[in-house]
C-alpha positions as CSV (number, residue, x, y, z in Angstrom):
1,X,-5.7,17.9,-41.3
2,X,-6.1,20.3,-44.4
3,X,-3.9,23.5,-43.9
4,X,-5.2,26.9,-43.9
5,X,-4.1,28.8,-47.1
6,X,-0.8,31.5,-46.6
7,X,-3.3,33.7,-48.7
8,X,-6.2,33.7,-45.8
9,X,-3.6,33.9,-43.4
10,X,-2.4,36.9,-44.7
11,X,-5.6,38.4,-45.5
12,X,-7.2,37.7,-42.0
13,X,-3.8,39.3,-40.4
14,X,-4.5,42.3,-42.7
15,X,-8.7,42.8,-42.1
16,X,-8.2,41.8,-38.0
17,X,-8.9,45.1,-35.5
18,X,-6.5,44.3,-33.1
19,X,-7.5,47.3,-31.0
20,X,-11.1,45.4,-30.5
21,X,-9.1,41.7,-30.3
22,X,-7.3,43.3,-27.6
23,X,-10.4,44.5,-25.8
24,X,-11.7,41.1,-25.5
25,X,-8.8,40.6,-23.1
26,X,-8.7,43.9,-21.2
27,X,-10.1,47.3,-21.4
28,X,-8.5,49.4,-23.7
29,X,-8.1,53.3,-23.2
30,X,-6.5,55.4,-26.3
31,X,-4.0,57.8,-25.6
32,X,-3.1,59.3,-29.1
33,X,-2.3,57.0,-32.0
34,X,-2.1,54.2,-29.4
35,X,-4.5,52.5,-27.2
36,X,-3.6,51.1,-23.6
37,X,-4.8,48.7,-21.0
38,X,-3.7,46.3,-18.1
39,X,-1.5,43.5,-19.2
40,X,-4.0,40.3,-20.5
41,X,-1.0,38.4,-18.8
42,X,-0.8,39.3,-15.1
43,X,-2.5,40.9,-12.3
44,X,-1.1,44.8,-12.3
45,X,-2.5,47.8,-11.3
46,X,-0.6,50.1,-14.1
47,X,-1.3,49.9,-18.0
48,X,1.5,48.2,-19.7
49,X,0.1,46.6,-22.4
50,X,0.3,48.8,-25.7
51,X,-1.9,48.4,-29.1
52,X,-0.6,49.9,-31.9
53,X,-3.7,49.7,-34.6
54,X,-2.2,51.3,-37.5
55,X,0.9,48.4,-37.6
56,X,-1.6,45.6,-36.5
57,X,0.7,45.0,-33.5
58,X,0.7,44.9,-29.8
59,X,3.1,44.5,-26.9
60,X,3.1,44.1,-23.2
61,X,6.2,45.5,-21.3
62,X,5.6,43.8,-18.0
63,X,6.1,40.7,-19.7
64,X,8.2,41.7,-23.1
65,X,5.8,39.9,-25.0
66,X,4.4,41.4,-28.6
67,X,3.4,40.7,-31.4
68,X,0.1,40.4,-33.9
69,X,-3.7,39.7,-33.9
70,X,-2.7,35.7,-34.0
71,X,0.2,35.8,-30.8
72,X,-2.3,37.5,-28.8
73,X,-4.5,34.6,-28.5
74,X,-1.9,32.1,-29.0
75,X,-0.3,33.6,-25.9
76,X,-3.4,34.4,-23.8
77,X,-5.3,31.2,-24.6
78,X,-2.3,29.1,-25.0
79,X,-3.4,27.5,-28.4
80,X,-1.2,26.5,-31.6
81,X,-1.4,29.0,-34.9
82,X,-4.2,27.2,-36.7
83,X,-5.9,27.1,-33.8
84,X,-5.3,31.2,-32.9
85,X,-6.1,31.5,-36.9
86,X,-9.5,30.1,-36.6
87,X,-10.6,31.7,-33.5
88,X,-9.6,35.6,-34.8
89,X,-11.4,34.2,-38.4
90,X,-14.1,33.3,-35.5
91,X,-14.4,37.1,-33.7
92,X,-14.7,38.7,-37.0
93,X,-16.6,36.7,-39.2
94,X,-13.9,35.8,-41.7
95,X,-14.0,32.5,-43.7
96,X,-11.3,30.6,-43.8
97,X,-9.9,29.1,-47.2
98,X,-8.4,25.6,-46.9
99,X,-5.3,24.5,-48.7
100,X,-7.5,21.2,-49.8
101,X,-10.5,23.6,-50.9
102,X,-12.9,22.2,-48.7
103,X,-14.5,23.7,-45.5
104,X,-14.5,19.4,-43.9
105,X,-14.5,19.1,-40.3
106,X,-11.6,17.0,-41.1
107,X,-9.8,20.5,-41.9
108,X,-10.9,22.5,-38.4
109,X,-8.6,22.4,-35.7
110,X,-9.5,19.9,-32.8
111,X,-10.6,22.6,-30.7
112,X,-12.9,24.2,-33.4
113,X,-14.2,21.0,-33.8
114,X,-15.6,21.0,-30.2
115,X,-17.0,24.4,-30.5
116,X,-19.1,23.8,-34.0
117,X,-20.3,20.9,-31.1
118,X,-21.4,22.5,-28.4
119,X,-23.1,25.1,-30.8
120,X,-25.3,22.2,-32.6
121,X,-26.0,20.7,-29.2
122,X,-26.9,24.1,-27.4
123,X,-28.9,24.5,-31.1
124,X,-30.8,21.2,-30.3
125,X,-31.5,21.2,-26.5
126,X,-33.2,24.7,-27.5
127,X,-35.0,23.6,-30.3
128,X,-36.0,20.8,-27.9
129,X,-37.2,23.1,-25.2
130,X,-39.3,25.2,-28.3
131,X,-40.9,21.3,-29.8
132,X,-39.9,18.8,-27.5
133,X,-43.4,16.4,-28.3
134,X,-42.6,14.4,-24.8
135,X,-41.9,17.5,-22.1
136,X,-41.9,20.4,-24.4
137,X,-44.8,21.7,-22.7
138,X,-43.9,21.1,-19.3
139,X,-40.2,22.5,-19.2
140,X,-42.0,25.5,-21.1
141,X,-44.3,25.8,-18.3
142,X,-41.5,25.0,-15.7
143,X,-39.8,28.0,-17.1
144,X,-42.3,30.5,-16.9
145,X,-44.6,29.7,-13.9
146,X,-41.9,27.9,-11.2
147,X,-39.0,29.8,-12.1
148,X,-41.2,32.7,-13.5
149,X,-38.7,33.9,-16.2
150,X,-40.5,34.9,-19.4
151,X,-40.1,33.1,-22.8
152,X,-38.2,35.9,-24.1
153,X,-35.3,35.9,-21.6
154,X,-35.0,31.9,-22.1
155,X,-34.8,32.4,-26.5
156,X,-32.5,35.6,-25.2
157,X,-29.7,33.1,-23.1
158,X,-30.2,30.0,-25.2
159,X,-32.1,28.1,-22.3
160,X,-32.6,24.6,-23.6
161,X,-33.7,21.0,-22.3
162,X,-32.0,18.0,-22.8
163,X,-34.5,14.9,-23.7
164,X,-35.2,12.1,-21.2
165,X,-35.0,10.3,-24.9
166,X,-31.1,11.1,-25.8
167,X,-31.0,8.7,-28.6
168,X,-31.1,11.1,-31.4
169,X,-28.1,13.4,-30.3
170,X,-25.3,10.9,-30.9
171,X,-26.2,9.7,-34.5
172,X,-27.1,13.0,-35.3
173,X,-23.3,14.3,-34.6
174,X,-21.8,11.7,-36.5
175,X,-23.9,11.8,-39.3
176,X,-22.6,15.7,-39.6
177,X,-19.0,14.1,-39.5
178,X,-17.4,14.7,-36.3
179,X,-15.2,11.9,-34.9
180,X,-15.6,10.1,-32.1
181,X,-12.6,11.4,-30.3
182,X,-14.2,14.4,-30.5
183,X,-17.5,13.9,-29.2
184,X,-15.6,12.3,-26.2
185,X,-13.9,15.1,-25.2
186,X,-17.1,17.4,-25.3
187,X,-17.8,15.6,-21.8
188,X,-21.4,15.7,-22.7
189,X,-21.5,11.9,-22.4
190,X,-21.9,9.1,-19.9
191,X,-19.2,5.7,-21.1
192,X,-16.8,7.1,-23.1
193,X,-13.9,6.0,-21.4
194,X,-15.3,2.0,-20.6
195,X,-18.1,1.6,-23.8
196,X,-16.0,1.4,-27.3
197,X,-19.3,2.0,-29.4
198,X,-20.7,5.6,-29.1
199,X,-23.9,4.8,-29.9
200,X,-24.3,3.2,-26.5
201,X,-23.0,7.1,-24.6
202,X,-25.1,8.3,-22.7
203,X,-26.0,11.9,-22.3
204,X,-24.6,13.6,-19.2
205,X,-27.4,15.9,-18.9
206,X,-30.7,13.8,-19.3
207,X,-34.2,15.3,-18.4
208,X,-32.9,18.2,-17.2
209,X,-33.0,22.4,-18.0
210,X,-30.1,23.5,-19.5
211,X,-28.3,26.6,-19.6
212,X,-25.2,27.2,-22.2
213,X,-22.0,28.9,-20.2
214,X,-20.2,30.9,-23.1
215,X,-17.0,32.1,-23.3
216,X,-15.8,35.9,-23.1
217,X,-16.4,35.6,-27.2
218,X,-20.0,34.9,-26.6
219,X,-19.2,30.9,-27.9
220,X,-21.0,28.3,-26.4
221,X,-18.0,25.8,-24.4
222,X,-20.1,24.0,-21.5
223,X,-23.4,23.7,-19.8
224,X,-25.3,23.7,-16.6
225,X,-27.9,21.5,-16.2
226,X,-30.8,22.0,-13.7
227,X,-32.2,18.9,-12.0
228,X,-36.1,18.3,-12.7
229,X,-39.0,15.7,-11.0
230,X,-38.3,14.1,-15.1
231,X,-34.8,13.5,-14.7
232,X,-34.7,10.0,-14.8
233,X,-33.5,7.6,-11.8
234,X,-31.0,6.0,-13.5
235,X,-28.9,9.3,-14.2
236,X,-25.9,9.0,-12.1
237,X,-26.1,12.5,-11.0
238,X,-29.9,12.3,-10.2
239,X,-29.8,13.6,-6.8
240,X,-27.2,16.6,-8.0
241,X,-29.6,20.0,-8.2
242,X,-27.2,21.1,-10.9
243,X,-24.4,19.4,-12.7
244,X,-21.7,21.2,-15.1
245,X,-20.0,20.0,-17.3
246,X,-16.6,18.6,-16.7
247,X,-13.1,20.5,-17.4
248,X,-12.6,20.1,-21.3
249,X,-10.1,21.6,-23.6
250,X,-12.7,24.4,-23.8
251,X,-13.4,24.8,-20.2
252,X,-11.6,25.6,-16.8
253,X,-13.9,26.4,-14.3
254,X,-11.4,28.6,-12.4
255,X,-10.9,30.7,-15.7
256,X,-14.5,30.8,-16.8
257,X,-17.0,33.7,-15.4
258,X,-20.7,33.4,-16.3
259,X,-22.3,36.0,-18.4
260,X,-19.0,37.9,-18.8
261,X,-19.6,38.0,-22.4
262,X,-22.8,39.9,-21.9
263,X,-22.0,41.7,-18.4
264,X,-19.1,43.7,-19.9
265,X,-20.8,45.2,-22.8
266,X,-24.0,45.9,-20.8
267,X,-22.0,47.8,-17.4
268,X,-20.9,51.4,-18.2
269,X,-17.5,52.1,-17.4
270,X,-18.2,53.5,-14.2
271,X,-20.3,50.5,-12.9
272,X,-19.2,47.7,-11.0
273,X,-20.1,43.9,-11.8
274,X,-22.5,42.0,-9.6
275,X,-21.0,38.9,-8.8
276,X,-24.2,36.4,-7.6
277,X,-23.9,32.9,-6.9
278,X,-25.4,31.1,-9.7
279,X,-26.2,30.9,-12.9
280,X,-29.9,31.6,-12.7
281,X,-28.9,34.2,-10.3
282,X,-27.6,36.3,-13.0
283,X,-29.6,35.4,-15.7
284,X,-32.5,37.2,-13.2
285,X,-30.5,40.1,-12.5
286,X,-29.7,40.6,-16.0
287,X,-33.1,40.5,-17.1
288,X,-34.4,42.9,-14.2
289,X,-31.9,45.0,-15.9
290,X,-28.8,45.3,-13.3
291,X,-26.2,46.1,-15.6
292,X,-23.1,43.6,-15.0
293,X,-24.2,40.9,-13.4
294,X,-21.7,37.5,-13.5
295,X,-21.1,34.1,-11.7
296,X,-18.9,31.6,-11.5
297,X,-19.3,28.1,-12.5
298,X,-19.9,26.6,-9.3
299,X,-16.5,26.5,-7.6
300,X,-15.0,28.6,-5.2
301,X,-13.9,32.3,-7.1
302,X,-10.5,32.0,-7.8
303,X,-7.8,34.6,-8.5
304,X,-8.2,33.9,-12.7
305,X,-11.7,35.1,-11.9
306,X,-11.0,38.2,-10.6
307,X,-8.2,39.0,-12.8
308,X,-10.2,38.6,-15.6
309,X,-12.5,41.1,-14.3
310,X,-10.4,43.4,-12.9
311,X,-9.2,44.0,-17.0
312,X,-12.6,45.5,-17.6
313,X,-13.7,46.8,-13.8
314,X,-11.9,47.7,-10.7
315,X,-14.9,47.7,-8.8
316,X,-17.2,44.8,-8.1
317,X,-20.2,44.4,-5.7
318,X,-20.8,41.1,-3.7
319,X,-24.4,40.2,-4.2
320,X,-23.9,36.3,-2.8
321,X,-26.9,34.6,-1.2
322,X,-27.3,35.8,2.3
323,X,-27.5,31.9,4.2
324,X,-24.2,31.6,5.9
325,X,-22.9,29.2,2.9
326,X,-23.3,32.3,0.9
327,X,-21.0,34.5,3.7
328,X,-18.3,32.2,4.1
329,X,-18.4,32.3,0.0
330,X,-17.7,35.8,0.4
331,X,-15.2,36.0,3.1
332,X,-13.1,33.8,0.8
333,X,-13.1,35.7,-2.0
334,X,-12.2,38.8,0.0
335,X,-8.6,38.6,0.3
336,X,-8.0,37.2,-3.3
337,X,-10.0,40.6,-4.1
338,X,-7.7,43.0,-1.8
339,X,-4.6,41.6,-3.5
340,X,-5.7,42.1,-6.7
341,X,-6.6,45.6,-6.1
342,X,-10.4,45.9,-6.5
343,X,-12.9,48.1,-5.1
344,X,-15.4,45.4,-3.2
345,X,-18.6,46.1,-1.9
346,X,-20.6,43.7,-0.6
347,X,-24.6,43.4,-0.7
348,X,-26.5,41.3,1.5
349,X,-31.0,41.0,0.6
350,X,-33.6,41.3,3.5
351,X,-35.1,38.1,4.4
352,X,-31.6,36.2,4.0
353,X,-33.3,35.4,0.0
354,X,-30.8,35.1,-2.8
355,X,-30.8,37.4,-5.8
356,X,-33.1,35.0,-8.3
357,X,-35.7,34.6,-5.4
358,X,-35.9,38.3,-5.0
359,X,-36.0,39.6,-8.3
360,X,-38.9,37.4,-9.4
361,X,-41.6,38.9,-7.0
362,X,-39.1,42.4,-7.0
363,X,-38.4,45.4,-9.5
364,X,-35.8,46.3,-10.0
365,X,-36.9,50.0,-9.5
366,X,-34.9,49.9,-5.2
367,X,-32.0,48.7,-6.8
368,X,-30.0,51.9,-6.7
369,X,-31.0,51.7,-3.2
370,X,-29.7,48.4,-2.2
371,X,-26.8,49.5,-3.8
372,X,-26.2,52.2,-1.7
373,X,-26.5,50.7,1.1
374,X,-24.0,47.9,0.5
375,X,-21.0,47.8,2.9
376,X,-17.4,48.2,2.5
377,X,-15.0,45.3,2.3
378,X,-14.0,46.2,5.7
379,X,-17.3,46.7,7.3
380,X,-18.5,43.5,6.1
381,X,-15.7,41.5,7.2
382,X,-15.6,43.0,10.9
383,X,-19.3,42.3,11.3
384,X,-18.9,38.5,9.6
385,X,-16.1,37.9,11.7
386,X,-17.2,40.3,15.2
387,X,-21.2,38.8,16.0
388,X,-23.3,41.5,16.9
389,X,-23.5,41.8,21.4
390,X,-19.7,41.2,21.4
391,X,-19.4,44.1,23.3
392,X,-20.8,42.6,26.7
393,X,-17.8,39.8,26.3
394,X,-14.6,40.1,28.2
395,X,-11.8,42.1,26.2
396,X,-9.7,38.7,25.7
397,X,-12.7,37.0,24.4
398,X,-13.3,40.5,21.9
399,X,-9.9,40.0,20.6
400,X,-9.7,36.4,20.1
401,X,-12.3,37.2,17.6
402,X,-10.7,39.3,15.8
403,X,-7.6,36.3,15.0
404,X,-9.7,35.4,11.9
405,X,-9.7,38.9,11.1
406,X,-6.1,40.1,11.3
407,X,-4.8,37.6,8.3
408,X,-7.3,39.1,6.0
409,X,-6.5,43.0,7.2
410,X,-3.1,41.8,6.4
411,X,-4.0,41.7,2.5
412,X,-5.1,44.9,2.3
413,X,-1.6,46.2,2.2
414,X,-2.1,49.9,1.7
415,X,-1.7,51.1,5.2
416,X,-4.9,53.4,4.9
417,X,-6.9,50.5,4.5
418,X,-5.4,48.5,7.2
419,X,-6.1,51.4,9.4
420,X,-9.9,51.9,8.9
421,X,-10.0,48.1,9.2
422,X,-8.6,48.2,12.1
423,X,-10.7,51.4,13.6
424,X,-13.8,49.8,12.2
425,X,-13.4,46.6,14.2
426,X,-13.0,48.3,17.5
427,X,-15.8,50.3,17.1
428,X,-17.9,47.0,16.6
429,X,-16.3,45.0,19.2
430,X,-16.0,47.4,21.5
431,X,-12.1,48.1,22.0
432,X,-9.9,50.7,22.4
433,X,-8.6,51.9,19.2
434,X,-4.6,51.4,20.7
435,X,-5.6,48.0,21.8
436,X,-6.7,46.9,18.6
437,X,-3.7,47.8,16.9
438,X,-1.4,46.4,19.8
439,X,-3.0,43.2,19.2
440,X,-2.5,43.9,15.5
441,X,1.2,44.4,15.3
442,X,2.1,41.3,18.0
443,X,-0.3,39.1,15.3
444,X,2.4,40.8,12.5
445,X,5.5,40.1,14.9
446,X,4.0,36.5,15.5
447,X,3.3,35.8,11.9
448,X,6.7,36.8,10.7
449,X,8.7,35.1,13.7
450,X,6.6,32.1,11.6
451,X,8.2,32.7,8.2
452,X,10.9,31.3,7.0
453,X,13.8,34.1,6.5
454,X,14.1,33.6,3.3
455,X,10.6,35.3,2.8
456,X,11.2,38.5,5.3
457,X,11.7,40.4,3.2
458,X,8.6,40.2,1.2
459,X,7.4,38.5,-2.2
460,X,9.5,38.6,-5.2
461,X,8.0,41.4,-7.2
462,X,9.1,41.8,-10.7
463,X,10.2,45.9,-11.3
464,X,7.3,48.1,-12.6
465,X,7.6,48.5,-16.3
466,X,9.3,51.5,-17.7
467,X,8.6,52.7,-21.0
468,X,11.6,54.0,-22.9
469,X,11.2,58.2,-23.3
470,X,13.4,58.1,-26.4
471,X,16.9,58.2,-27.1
472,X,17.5,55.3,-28.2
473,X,21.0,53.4,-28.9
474,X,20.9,52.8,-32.9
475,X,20.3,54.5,-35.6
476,X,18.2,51.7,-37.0
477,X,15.6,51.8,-33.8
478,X,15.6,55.0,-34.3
479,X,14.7,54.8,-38.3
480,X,11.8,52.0,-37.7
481,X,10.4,54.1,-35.2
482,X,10.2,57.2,-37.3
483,X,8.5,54.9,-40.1
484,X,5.7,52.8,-37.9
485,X,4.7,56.8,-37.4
486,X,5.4,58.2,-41.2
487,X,4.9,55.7,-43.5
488,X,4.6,57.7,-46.4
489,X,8.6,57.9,-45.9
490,X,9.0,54.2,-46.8
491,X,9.8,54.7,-50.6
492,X,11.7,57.7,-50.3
493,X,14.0,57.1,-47.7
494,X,14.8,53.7,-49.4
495,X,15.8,55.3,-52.5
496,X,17.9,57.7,-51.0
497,X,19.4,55.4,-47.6
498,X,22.1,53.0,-49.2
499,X,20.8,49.4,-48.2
500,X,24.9,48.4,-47.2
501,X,24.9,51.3,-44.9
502,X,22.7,49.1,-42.5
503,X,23.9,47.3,-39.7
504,X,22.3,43.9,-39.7
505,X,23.8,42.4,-36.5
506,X,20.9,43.1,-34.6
507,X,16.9,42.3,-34.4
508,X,16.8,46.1,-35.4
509,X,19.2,46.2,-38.2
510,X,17.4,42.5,-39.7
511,X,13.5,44.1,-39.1
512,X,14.9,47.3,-41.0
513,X,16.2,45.6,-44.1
514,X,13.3,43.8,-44.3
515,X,11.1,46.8,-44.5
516,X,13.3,49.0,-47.0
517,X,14.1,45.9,-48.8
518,X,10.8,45.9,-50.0
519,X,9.9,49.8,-50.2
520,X,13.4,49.5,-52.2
521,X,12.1,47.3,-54.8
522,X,8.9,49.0,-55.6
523,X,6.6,46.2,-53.3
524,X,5.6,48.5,-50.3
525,X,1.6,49.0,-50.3
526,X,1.3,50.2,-46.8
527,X,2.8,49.8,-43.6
528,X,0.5,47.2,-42.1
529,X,1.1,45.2,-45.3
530,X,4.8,45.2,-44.8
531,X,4.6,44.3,-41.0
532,X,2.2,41.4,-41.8
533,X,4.9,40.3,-44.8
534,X,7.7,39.8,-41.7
535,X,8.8,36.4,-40.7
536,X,7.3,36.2,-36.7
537,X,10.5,37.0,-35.0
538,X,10.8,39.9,-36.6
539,X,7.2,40.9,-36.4
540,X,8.1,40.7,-32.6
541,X,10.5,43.2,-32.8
542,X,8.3,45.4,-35.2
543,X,6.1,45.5,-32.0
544,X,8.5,46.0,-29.6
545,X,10.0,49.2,-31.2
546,X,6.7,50.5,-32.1
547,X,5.5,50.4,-28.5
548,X,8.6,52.6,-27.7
549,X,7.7,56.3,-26.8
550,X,8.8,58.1,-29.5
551,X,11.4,61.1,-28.9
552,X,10.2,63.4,-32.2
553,X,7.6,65.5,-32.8
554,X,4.4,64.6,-35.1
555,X,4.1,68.6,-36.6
556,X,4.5,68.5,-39.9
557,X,7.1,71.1,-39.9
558,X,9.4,68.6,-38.3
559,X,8.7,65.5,-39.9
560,X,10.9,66.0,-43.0
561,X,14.1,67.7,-40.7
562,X,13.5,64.4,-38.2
563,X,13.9,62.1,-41.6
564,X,16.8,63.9,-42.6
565,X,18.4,64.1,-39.3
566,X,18.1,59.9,-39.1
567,X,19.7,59.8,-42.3
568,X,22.5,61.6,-41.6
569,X,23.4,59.8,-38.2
570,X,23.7,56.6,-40.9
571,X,26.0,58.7,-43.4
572,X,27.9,59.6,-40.1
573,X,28.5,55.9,-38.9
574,X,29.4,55.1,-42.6
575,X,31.5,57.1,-42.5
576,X,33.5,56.9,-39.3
577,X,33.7,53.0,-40.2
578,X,35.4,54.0,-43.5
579,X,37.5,56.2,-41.9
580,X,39.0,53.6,-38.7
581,X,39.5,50.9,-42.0
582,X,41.7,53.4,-44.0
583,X,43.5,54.5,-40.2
584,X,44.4,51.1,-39.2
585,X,45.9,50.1,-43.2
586,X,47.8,53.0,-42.6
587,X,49.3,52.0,-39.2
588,X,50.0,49.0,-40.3
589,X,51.9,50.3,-43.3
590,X,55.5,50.0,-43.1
591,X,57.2,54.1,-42.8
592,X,59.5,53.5,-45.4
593,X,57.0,52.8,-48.0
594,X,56.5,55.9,-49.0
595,X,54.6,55.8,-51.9
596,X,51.8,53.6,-49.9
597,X,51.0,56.0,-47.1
598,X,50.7,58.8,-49.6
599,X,48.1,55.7,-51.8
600,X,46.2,56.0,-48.6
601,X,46.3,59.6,-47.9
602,X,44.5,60.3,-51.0
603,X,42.3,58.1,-50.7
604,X,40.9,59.7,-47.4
605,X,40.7,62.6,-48.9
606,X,38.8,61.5,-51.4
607,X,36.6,59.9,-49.2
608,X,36.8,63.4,-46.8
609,X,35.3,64.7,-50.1
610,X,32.9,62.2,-51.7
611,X,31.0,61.8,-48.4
612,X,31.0,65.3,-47.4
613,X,27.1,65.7,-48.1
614,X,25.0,63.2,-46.1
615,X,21.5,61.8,-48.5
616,X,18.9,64.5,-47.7
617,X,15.3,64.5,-48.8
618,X,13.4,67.6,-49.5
619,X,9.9,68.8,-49.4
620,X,7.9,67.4,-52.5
């Protein structure tokens, strides 16, 4: 595989808004010169991830993480540096230059191999659905009058059909040059693991409507397929309504939210997203225009899911189908939601329809309505849980309804929840406010006699974050910081700040050098330049320090006496250390030899006197 060129590299690192990188991951707030959002690393509930967009660098202090535009995704999507290369070349429309000079398939990484696939296959199945000469017609008419979705809204999502005929799709992608292996682990075929020739793969998704699932990015990485009276008999799946594709190196179901690509940009801060069950089911909500609207990819919603939301939205209505497949959906996801910290609020349609049924005969003019009338996390759970004429059942029978109930109140945590839980459910079931949290705490006493002791006293939490409020331990911290802020004080406080004076047995003393090294030598052309010219290790500590709060002050009447004051803490250390040398030759000089001592008296002070003025720089 052809290497990408250190030129590109450079360049790329250079152009790349990290501030919007960053906000693909997690909302981003400024605050200053700096911008801040929830870690893109783990569930939290305080900002402590930090982008810096003037140095091109970010860092996260709950996990001590940092670095540039390329670690990000290395770290958040756990791919290799080409890899991470391509995809931020991806997000901002930068082409690449190859060490060979060509743009081959042979010289993309594996995984943008598989994503230049799916784009030419979701390209195909929806020039198939546009021209299709077989069922071109029909699926359009499918479309339009059985699912009553207009044409617009299927060319506006990529909708697409996959032929009954699937013999052109095969030759087509190796005539373009893609590799076998590759096409294999797209998982849009049928054999690949028993039938050496790929010619005789078949197409997973045969005869049937196709939607493309994208990724946060807006990239195309799977597909749904819907089942159809064409999809032929001898499909394997045939008798599946829909079939995804499997788990690739592009896809994890448990990481991967529907429409979350469009849903984030189209919800205003304040709004929450509309989690429905299916695909279609936001793909309708989206086009009656409810802002936000996301699904997951038929599985169960999982923690990844909601964390991945919670980065853009702490508040998310439940809008599952109201049959009681679509409740027990709901009460699942409820105490993944309370320990992640979100608002939920769940929604439930007249006439037990689901979202895609409704909003095809419905407008979406009552929608504010419906809205307010959706019930709290706790009211919905209590009346899931507590059927309706549980008041006329004996008190033991009330409350061993309520044993479902308890572990979920349990998530909650904050005891203000807990409580309204708590008051909520004996309204409904008709108890005594005192007995209900009697039966409460012996369900807590029971459930920790249960535990091993080892877990008493609670889950291991990692300590909040704290962000440094200045002061900090060496002069060289305390120099880098000052530049990442003033970089116009590169050159002349590495004309005037003696290179030896620098103490290079630490990260901060090695990231120093390297910056004034430069400056020193006539090469600096701007501070995010300089960063991107570090090795990575050093570039890690260049994000560290300039995530620390800084302890000076930014008016310009202070600038120049903060420079100055810097520099003469490093004339200070110099010299003290010159001073403790010439005190210990002098101890260990013999008393009688008279003539050294007095050597070495003068020559402190001469040094007293050569290094009574500290290097100063004054106002230009």
């Amino acid at each position: 595989m052809a290497r990408i060129s250190r030129r590109s590299i450079d360049e790329l690192r250079q152009r790349a808004d990290i501030v919007a990188l960053a906000g693909d991951y997690t909302q981003m707030k400024q605050r200053g010169r700096d911008w801040w959002g929830l870690s893109p690393f783990k569930s939290e509930k305080s900002p402590s991830f930090k982008v810096n967009p003037e140095t091109g660098l970010w860092y996260c202090f709950s996990t001590q993480q940092g670095g540039d535009a390329f670690k990000l995704v290395m770290n958040r999507e756990g791919l290799d540096f080409p890899e991470s290369v391509e995809r931020v070349a991806n997000r901002f429309g930068f082409k690449l230059d190859y060490e060979s000079g060509g743009d081959g398939k042979n010289e993309k990484s594996f995984r943008g191999q598989l994503l230049e696939i799916h784009e030419l296959v979701a390209d195909y199945w929806r020039r198939c659905f546009l021209e299709d000469p077989a069922h071109g017609e029909w699926i359009r008419d499918y479309w339009s009058r059985q699912r009553k979705f207009s044409p617009e809204v299927a060319d506006d999502f990529g909708i697409g059909f996959a032929p009954v005929d699937d013999s052109k799709l095969i030759p087509g992608l190796l005539a373009k040059g893609y590799a076998k292996d590759a096409l294999a682990q797209t998982g849009l075929f049928f054999g690949v693991d028993r039938v050496p020739d790929p010619l005789r793969w078949r197409c997973r998704f045969r005869g049937r409507l196709i939607i493309p699932i994208r990724d946060i990015q807006g990239r195309v990485i799977a597909f749904t397929a819907r089942q159809l009276d064409i999809t032929p008999q001898d499909d394997p799946s045939r008798e599946a309504k829909y079939v995804n594709s499997p788990e690739t190196e592009l896809f994890k179901k448990s990481r991967t939210v529907f429409n979350l690509d469009r849903a984030r940009m189209t919800r205003k801060d304040a709004d929450p997203f509309v989690l429905v069950e299916g695909q279609l089911d936001a793909i309708r909500c989206h086009s009656a225009g409810i802002p936000g609207a996301i699904a997951a990819q038929g599985t169960a919603v999982t923690e990844e899911h909601l964390q991945q939301l919670r980065r853009f939205s702490q508040r998310l209505l439940v809008f599952l189908d109201s049959d009681a497949a679509g409740q027990k959906a709901a009460l699942r996801l409820l105490p993944i939601g309370l320990r992640e910290g979100l608002d939920i609020r769940f929604l439930s349609l007249p006439g037990g329809k689901d979202p895609d049924e409704y909003f095809s005969t419905q407008s979406a003019e009552g929608w504010a309505g419906l809205v307010a009338g959706a019930r709290s996390a706790m009211q919905f759970c209590v009346q899931s849980l507590v059927p309706e004429g549980s008041v006329n059942l004996p008190l033991t029978s009330r409350l061993s309804l309520l044993e479902s109930l308890f572990p979920i109140v349990e998530q909650a945590g904050a005891e203000e929840i807990v409580r309204e839980a708590l008051n909520e459910a004996a309204r409904h079931a008709g108890i005594g406010i005192r007995e209900m949290h009697m039966a409460y705490e012996r369900h807590r006493a029971q459930s920790q006699s249960q535990r091993p002791a080892a877990q008493l006293g609670g889950p291991d939490e990692a300590p909040a974050p704290v962000v440094k409020g200045g002061g900090l331990t060496t002069p060289e911290e305390d120099l880098i910081l000052f530049l990442l802020r003033h970089d116009a004080y590169f050159v002349p406080i590495a004309q005037s700040l003696p290179l030896e004076w620098i103490d290079q047995s630490g990260r901060g003393g090695q990231l120093l050098m390297a910056l004034l090294n430069e400056a020193a030598h006539g090469h600096f052309a701007g501070l995010r330049e300089a960063v991107n010219a570090l090795d990575d290790e050093l570039r890690t500590e260049a994000a560290r320090l300039s995530a620390e709060s800084y302890a000076g002050r930014d008016d310009e009447k202070d600038i120049l006496p903060r420079a100055n004051t810097i520099l003469k803490s490093f004339h200070g250390r110099h010299v003290q250390a010159l001073m403790r040398s010439l005190d210990a030759r002098i101890a260990s000089t013999p008393r009688e030899d008279v003539a050294a001592l007095n050597r070495l008296q003068s020559e402190k002070i001469a040094l007293r006197r050569s290094h009574a003025t500290p290097p100063t720089l004054t106002a230009a």
